[in-house]
N, C-alpha and C positions, 0 to 999 in steps of 0.2 A: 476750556475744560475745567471742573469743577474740582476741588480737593478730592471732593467723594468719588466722583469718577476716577482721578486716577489712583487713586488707593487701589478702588475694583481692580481698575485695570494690569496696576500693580500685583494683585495678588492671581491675580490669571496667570499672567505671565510666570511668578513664581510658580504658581501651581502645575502650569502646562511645561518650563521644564523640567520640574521634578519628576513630573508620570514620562515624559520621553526618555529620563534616563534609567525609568525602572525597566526592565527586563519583560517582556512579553512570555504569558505564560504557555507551557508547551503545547502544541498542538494532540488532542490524543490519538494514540497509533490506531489504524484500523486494525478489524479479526483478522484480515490477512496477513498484514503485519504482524502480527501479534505470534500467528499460531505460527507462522516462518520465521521470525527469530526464534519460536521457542522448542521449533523440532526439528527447524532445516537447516540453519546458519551452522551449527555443530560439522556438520560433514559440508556446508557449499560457501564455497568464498565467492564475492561478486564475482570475479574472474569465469567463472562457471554459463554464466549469464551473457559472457563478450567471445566467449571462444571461438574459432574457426569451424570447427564441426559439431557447432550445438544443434542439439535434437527438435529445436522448439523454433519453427519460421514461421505458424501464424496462431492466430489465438488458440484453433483448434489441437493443434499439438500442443501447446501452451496448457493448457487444461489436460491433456492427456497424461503431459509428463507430470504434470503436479499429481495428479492421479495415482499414476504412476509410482512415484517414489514415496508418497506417503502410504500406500500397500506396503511397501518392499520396507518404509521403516515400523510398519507395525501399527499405524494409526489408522483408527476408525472412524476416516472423515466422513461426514455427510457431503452431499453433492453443493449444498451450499458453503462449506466449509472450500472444498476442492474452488469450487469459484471465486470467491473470498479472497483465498490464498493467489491462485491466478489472477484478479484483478491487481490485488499489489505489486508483485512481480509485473504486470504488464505496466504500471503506471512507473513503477522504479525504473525498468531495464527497458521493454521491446516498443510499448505502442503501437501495439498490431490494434486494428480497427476490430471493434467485439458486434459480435451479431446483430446484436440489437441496441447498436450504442449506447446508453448508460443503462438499460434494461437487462441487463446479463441476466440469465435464470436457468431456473435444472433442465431445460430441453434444449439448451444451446450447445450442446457435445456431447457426443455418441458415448454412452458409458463402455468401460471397458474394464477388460482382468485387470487388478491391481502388479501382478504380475508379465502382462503382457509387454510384446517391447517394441 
């Protein structure tokens, strides 16, 4: 091998461990993320999500209850908002199988009172 080659190869190597010991930068949070840390986390600890008597056993209640409680906190989600929100919670906590597997959209759950239970 050649002086010049291993210099190259020399500075790979420096260079390739330096970027492995940089820090990989965050991933960004999705809208569901987003809008459930920023209006749901306040009143619900994961805890909420493993319970014995939780209200949400398949995607359909899943969406209901997001529904659901964002009525009851005052938020004017859209129907894409509501799924948004349920697709994170389902990727975090349940992975219940969705309608139309990665095609989720506004006619995959019977709207209902923001209020109802």
């Amino acid at each position: 091998m050649t002086q010049a080659r291993r210099l190259l190869l020399g500075a790979c190597l420096v260079a390739a461990a330096h970027a492995a010991g940089q820090p990989l930068p965050a991933t960004p949070s999705s809208r569901g993320e987003l809008l459930y840390s920023t209006h749901c986390i306040a009143c619900h600890t994961t805890q909420i999500h493993w319970r014995q008597k939780k209200l949400v056993t398949n995607w359909t209640s899943l969406t209901q209850q997001v529904r659901r409680w964002a009525g009851n906190a005052g938020q004017a989600w859209s129907d894409d908002d509501v799924v948004e929100v349920a697709r994170y919670l389902n990727a975090a906590y349940y992975r219940f199988e969705t309608p139309s597997g990665s095609k989720v959209g506004r006619g995959d759950f019977p709207r209902r009172s923001a209020r109802a239970g």
